[in-house]
C-alpha positions in Angstrom: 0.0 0.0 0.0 1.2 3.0 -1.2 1.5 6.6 1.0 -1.6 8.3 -0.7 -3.9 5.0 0.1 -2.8 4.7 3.7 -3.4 8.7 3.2 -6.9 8.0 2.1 -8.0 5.5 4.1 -7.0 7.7 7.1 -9.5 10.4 5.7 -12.1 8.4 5.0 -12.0 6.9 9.1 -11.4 10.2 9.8 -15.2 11.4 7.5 -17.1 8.2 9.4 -16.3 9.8 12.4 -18.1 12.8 11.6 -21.1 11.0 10.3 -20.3 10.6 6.8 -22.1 7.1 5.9 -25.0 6.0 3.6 -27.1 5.4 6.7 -27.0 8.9 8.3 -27.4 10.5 4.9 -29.9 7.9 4.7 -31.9 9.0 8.0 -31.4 12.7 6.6 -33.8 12.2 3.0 -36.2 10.3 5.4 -35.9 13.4 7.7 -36.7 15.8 4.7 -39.5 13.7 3.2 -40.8 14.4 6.4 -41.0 17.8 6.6 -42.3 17.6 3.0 -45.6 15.7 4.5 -45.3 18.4 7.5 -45.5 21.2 4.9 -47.9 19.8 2.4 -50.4 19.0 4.8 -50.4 22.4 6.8 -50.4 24.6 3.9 -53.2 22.0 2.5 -50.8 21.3 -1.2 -49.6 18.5 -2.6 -47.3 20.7 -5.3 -44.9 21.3 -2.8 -41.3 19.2 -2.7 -38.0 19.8 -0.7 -35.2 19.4 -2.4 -31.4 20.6 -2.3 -28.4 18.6 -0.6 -30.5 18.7 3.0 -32.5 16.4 1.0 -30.1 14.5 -1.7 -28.5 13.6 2.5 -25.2 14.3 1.2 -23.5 18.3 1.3 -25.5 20.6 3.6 -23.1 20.8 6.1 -19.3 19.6 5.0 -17.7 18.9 8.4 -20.2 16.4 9.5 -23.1 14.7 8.7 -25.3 14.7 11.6 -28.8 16.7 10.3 -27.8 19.9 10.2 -27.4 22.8 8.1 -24.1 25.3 7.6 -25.3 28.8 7.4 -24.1 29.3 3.6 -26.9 26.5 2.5 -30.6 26.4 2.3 -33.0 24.1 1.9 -35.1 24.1 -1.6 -38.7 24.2 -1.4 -40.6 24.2 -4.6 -44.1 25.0 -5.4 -45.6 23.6 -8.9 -47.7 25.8 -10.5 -51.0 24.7 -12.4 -50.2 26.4 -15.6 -50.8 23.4 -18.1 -48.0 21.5 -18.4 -44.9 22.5 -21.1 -44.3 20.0 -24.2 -40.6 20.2 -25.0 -40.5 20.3 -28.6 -37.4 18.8 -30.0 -38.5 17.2 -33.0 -41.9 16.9 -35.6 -42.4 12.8 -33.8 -42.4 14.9 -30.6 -44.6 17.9 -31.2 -47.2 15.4 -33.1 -47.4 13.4 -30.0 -48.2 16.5 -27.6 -51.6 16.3 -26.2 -54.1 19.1 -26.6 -54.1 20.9 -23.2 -50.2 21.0 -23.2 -48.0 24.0 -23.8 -45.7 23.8 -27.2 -42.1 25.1 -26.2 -38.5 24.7 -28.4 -36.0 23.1 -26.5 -32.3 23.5 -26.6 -29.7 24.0 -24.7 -31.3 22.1 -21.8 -34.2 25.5 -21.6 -37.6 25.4 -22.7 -38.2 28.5 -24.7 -41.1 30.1 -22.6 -41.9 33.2 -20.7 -43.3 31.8 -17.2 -43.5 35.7 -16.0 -41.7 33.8 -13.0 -38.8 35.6 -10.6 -36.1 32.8 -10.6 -36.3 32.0 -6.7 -37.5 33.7 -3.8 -34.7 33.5 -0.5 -35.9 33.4 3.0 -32.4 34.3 4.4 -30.6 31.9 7.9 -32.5 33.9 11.0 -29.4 36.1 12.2 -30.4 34.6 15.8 -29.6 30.7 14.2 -32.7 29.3 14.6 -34.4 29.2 11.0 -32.5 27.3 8.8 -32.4 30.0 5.1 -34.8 28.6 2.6 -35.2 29.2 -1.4 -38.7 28.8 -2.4 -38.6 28.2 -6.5 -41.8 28.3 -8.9 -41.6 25.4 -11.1 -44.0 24.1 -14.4 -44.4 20.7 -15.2 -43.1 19.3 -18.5 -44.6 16.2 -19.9 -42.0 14.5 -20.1 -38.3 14.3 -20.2 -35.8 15.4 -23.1 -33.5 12.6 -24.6 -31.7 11.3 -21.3 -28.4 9.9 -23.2 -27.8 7.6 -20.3 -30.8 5.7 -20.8 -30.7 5.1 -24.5 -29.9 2.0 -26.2 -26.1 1.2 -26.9 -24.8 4.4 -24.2 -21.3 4.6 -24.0 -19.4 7.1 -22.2 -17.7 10.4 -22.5 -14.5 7.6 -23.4 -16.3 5.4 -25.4 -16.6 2.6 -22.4 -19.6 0.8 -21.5 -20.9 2.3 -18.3 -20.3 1.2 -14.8 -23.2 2.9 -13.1 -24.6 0.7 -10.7 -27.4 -1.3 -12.2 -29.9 -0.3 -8.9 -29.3 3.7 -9.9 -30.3 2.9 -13.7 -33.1 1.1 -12.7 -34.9 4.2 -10.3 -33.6 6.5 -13.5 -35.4 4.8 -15.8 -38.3 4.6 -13.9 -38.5 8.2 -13.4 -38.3 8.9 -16.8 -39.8 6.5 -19.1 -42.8 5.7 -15.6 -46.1 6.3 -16.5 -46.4 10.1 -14.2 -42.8 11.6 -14.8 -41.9 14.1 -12.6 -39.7 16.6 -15.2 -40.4 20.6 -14.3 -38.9 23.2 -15.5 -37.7 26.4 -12.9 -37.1 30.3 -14.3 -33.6 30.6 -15.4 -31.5 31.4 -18.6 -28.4 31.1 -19.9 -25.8 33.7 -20.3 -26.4 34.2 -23.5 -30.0 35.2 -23.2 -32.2 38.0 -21.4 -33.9 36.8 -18.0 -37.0 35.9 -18.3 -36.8 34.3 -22.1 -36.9 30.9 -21.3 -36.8 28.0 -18.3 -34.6 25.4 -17.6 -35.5 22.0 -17.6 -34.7 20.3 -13.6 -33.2 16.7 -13.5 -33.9 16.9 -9.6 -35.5 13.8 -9.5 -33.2 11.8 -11.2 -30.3 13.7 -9.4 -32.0 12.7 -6.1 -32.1 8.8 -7.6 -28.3 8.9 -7.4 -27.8 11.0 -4.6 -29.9 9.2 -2.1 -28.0 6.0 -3.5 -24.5 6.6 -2.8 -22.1 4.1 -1.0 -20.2 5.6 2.2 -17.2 6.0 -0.4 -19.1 7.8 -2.9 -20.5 10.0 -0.7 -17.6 10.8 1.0 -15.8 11.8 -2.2 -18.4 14.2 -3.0 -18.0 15.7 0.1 -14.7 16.1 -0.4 -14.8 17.5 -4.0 -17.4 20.1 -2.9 -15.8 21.3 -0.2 -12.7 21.8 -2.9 -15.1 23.7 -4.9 -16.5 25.6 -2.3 -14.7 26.4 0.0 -10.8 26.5 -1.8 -11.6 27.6 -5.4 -14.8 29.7 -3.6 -13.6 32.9 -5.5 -13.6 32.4 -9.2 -17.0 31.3 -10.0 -17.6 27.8 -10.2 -21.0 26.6 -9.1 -21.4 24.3 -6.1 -23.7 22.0 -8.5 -20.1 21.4 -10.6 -19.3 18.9 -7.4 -22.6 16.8 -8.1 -22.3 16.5 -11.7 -18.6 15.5 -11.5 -20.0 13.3 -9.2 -21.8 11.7 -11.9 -19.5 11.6 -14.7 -17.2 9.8 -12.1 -19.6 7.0 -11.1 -20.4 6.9 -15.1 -16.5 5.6 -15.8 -15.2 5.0 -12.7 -15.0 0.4 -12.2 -17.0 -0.4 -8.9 -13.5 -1.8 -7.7 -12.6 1.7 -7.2 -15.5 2.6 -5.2 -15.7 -0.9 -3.0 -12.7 1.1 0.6 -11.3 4.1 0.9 -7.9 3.7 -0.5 -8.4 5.1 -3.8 -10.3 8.3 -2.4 -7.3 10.6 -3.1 -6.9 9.3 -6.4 -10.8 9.4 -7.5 -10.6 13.4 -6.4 -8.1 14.0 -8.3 -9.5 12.6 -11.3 -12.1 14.4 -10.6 -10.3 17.6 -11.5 -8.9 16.6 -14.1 -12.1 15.7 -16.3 -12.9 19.3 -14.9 -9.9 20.8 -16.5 -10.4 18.4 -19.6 -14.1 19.6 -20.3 -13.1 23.1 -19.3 -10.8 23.1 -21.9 -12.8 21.5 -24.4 -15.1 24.3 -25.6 -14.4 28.3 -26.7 -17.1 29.3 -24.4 -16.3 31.8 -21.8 -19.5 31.1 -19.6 -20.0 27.2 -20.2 -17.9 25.0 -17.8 -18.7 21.5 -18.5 -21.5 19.4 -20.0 -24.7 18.6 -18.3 -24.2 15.0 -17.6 -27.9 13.8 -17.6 -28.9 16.5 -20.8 -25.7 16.2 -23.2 -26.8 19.2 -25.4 -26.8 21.0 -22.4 -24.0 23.0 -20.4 -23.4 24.0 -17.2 -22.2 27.4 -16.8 -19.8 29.5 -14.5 -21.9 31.7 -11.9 -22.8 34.9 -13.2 -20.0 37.0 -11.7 -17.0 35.0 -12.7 -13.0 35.2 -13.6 -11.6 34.5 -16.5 -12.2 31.0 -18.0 -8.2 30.7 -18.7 -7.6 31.8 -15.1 -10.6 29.1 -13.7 -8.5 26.8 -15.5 -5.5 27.8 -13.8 -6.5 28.0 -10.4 -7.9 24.2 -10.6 -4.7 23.1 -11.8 -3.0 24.6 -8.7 -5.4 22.9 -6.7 -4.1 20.1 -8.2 -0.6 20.5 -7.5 -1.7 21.3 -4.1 -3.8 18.4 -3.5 -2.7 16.8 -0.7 -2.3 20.1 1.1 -6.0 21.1 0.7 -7.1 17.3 1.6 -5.3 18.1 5.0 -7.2 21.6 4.8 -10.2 19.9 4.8 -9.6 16.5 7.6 -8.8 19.8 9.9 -12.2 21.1 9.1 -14.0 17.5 10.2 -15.8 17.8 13.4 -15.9 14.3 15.3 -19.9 13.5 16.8 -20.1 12.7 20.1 -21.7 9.5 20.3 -25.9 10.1 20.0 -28.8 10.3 17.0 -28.9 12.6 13.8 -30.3 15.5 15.0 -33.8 16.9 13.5 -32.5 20.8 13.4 -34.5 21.9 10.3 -38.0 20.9 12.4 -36.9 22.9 15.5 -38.5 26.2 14.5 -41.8 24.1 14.0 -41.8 22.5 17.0 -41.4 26.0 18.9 -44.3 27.6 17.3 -46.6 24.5 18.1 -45.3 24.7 22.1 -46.3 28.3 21.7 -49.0 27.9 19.7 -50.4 25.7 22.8 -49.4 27.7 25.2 -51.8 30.3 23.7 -54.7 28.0 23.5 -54.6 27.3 26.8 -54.6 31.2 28.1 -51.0 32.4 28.4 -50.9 35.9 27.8 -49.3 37.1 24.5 -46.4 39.2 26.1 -45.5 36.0 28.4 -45.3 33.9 25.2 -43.0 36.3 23.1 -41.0 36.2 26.1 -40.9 32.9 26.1 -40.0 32.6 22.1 -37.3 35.5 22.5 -35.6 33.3 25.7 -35.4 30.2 23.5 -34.0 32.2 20.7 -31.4 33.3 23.0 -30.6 30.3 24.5 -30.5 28.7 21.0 -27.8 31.4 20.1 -25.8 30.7 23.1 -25.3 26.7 22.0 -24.5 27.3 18.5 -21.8 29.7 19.4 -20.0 27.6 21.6 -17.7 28.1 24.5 -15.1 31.5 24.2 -13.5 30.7 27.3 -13.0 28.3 30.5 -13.2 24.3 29.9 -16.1 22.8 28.4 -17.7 21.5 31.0 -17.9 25.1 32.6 -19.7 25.8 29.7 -21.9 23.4 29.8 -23.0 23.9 33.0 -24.0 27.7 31.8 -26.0 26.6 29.4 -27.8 23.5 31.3 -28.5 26.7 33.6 -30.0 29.1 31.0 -31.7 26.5 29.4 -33.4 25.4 32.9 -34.7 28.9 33.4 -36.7 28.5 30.7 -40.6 28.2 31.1 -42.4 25.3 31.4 -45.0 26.0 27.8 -41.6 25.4 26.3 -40.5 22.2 27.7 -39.8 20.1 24.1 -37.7 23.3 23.2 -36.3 23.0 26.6 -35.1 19.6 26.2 -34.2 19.6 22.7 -31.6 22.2 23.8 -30.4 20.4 26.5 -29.3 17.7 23.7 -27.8 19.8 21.9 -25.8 21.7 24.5 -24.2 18.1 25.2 -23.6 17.8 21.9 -21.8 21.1 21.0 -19.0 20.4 24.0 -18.9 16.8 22.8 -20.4 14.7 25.2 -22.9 12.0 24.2 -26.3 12.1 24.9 -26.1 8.4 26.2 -24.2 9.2 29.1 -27.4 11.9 30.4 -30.1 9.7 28.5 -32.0 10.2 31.7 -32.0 13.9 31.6 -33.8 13.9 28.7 -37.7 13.2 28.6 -38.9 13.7 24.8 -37.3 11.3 22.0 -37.2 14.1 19.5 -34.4 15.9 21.6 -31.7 12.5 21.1 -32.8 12.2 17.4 -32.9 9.4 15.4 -29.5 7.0 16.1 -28.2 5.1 13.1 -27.1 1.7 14.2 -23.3 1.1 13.8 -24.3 -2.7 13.0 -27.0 -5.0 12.6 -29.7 -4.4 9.1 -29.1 -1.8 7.1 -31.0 1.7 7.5 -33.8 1.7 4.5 -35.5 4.5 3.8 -39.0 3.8 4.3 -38.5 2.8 7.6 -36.7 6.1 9.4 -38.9 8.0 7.6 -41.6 6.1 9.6 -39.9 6.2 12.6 -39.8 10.1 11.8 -43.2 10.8 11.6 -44.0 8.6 14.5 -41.7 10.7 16.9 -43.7 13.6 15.8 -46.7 11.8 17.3 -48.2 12.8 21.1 -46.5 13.9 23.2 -44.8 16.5 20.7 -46.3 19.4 20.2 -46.5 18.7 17.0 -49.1 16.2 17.8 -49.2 14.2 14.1 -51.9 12.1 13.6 -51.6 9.3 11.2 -53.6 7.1 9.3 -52.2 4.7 6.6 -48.7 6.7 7.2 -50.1 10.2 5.9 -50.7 13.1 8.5 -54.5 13.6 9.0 -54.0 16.1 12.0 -51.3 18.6 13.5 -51.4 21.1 16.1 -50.4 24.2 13.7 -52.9 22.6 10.8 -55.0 25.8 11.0 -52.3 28.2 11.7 -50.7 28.9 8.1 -54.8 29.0 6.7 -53.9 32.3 4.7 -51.1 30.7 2.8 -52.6 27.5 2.4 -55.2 29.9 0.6 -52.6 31.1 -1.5 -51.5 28.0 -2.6 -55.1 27.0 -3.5 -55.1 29.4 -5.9 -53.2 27.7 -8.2 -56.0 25.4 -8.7 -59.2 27.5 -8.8 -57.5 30.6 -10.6 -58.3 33.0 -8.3 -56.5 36.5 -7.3 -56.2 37.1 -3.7 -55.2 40.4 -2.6 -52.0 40.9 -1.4 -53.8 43.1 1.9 -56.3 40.6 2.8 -53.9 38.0 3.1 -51.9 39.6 4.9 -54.7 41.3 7.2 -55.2 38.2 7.5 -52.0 36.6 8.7 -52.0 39.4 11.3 -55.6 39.1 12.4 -54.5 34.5 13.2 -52.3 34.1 15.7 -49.1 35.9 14.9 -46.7 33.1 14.8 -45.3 34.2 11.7 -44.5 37.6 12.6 -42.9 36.2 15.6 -41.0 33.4 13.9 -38.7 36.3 11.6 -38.6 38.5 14.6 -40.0 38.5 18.2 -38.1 42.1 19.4 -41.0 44.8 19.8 -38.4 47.5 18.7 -37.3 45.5 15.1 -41.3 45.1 14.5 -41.6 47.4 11.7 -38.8 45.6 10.0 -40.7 42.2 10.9 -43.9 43.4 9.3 -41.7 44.7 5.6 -40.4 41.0 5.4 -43.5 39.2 6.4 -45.0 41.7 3.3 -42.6 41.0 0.9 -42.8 37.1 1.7 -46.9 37.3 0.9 -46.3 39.3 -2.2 -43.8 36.8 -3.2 -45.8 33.8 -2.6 -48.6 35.5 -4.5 -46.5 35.3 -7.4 -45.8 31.7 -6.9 -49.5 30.6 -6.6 -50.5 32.9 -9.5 -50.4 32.8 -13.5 -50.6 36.4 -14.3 -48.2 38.5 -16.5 -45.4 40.0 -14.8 -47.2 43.5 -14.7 -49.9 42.5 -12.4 -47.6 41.1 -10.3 -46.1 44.3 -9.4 -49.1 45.8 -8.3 -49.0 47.0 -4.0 -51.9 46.8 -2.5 -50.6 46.9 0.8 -50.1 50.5 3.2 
């Protein structure tokens, strides 16, 4: 064994200790789907999806892997419009097969050529107090169906002429995504360089990205990791896109033999190839914006962000990465944070689980100023564990924040606990060694098993939704495995109102919804900001967030959508 596999094998011991296996990421896409379910069924839809890397279970935070979310990523939620779905026309075989009620559009270039009068995203920046995780929520339109997916056709080779040694289990979800009987292709609001905003949409691959991603063997995921973090973290600064790590990602499982993939000797090696197919495809085409090809649309490419250097300098700086390579692998094991023994932790569905204890609390007669006290001390206390100790041992610390944390009311006692758990786990200690301090199963998360049957799917995503059952004050009620009942069910009515307006064409005014909003119990003023002195600021955002999801749930041209109706 050579230096750079006893070097790799090192890392990758070095990754499972901070949580990066197939079964945590595993636990993590079972902990999205859930808050999918949460979502859909309290804003009454069933066209919203989470996506991103919280979802994929692979990249939302790149020193460990333990459910949580770094403060320079979001979490993706989409809302499909009911526009009639677009036809992608490619061809005359195509076009003659469209169906009446759909919407003809050119493709090329991986973009439909049609004006959606859609903004490309909407982001709900990461609360400056820690607490809400940042969140994009994207338009998209259905397509009928998929463009030409090379991958899938008869007689594929690949980008070197080889027969292709993606695993046969990843092929088989692919192709039943795209050739199934309901295939979920959309298209989201973005152009090319080349193009004015607005012209056309791209066409998403989400689905089938989240068929590999949710996959992945603990070497395959590790190596993403690992490329990622190159990409963002050490070339942050010259304007490639975080998305270049997944579809290298791709490419690499594409030509790469399974040998390769089977420890973590080779890991090293299987970066650096990596960067060199970069710097290959790079290389391969006069464009100054295009970076590489799409891997699951060949006509299409994937472009630098829009802000970017030179594409001779891009090239450069990836090459000295290169060089470099063993130096910015050691950059990146000294970023890995070791977990304490204990559960994957369910951070995104904290900020839920708050406004359902207050939510309660104000059912049952607590007075209003009590229970924005009460949200404002969590937030605090919340603050004070994720910024860890600045002086004096750990356990010092510890013991201040068991303290705050005690002082806390009673009408927050899930909240309560849940930071107890994590308090332990920011100085390191494991939750079993204090399992009796803890009364709720939510605050120790879910734990992955470090033997016996593999984690599937289905069944932490069960578990999930079962720990969200009495006594959380989430209080889910299940029947068949789909939520029938939940404490904030008729809290977010004026949204869910919103989104039903998709369906029944309907304009709701911007004021009444947000009269509305003000006129329910005002957890969502208090979830962007509880402080009576930042309330004017409180009430702009929680405007511009009900113009913007007017938009969303609305087919008008962009015109009307400009209109303010609010004072």
């Amino acid at each position: 064994m050579d230096e750079e596999e006893s070097l790799s094998i090192w890392l990758s011991g070095l990754m499972y200790k901070a949580g990066f296996s197939s079964a945590n990421a595993r636990i993590q896409s079972a902990m999205a789907s859930g808050m999918e379910d949460v979502l859909s069924f309290l804003l009454k839809s069933d066209s919203l999806r989470v996506f991103s890397s919280y979802a994929d279970g692979w990249g939302s935070c790149l020193d460990k892997l333990d459910g949580s979310i770094e403060p320079s990523s979001d979490i993706d939620v989409t809302v499909m419009s009911g526009r009639q779905p677009i036809h992608p026309v490619v061809d005359a075989q195509l076009e003659a097969n469209c169906q009446a009620e759909h919407m003809l559009a050119e493709y090329k270039d991986g973009h439909v050529f049609f004006r959606s009068g859609f903004k490309p995203n909407f982001s709900i920046e990461k609360s400056k107090l820690g607490m809400v995780d940042a969140f994009d929520i994207i338009v998209a339109l259905d397509c009928c169906s998929y463009p030409s997916i090379e991958l899938l056709q008869d007689g594929y080779r690949t980008r070197t002429g080889r027969a292709s040694c993606m695993p046969e289990r990843i092929i088989e979800l692919l192709r039943a995504e795209v050739f199934g009987d309901s295939p979920k292709c959309h298209a989201v609001a973005a152009s090319p360089p080349n193009l004015p905003a607005g012209s056309c949409m791209r066409v998403s691959t989400t689905l089938l990205e989240r068929s590999v991603m949710q996959n992945l063997t603990d070497i395959q995921g590790q190596f993403f990791i690992i490329v990622k973090f190159l990409i963002k973290r050490v070339l942050s600064d010259i304007g490639l896109k975080t998305y270049i790590a997944k579809n290298l990602l791709f490419y690499m499982l594409d030509e790469t033999p399974v040998e390769k993939w089977q420890t973590g000797s080779h890991l090293i090696e299987l970066v650096r190839t990596s960067l060199e197919i970069l710097v290959e495809m790079m290389e391969s085409t006069d464009s100054e914006d295009a970076c590489m090809k799409h891997f699951f649309l060949r006509d299409a490419n994937v472009y630098f962000k829009k802000e970017h250097k030179k594409k001779a300098e891009i090239v450069a700086s990836v090459k000295q990465t290169l060089v470099k390579i063993h130096e910015e692998i050691g950059k990146f094991a000294d970023s890995l944070t070791e977990l304490p023994v204990g559960g994957m932790q369910f951070h995104a569905l904290f900020s839920l689980h708050l406004l359902a204890e207050v939510h309660i609390a104000a059912a049952t007669g607590t007075e209003r100023d009590a229970i924005i006290s009460a949200f404002g001390e969590v937030r605090d206390a919340h603050v004070a564990v994720s910024e860890g100790p600045t002086e004096g041992s750990l356990d010092s610390h510890l013991k201040k924040l068991l303290k705050q944390i005690s002082e806390l009311p009673d009408c927050v006692r899930v909240s309560k606990d849940w930071l107890k758990a994590l308090a332990y786990l920011r100085v390191g200690k494991s939750l079993d060694a204090a399992a009796e301090a803890f009364q709720f199963s939510i605050s120790k998360g879910m734990r992955c098993p470090a033997e016996g049957p593999e984690v599937q799917f289905d069944g932490a995503k069960s578990a999930i939704l079962g720990m969200l059952q009495e006594p959380n004050p989430l209080r889910l009620q299940l029947r068949d495995g789909k939520i029938v009942a939940c404490t904030l069910e008729n809290e977010l009515t004026p949204l869910a109102k919103l989104i039903a307006a998709m369906r029944d064409g309907t304009v709701p005014s911007v004021a009444n919804v947000f009269t509305e909003m003000l006129q329910s119990t005002p957890l969502l003023p208090m979830l962007i900001n509880y402080r009576k002195v930042e309330q004017p600021r409180a009430l702009s955002e929680l405007r511009n967030f009900t113009r913007h999801l007017r938009t969303i749930v609305t087919s008008f041209s962009p015109a009307s959508l400009i209109e303010d109706d609010i004072d």
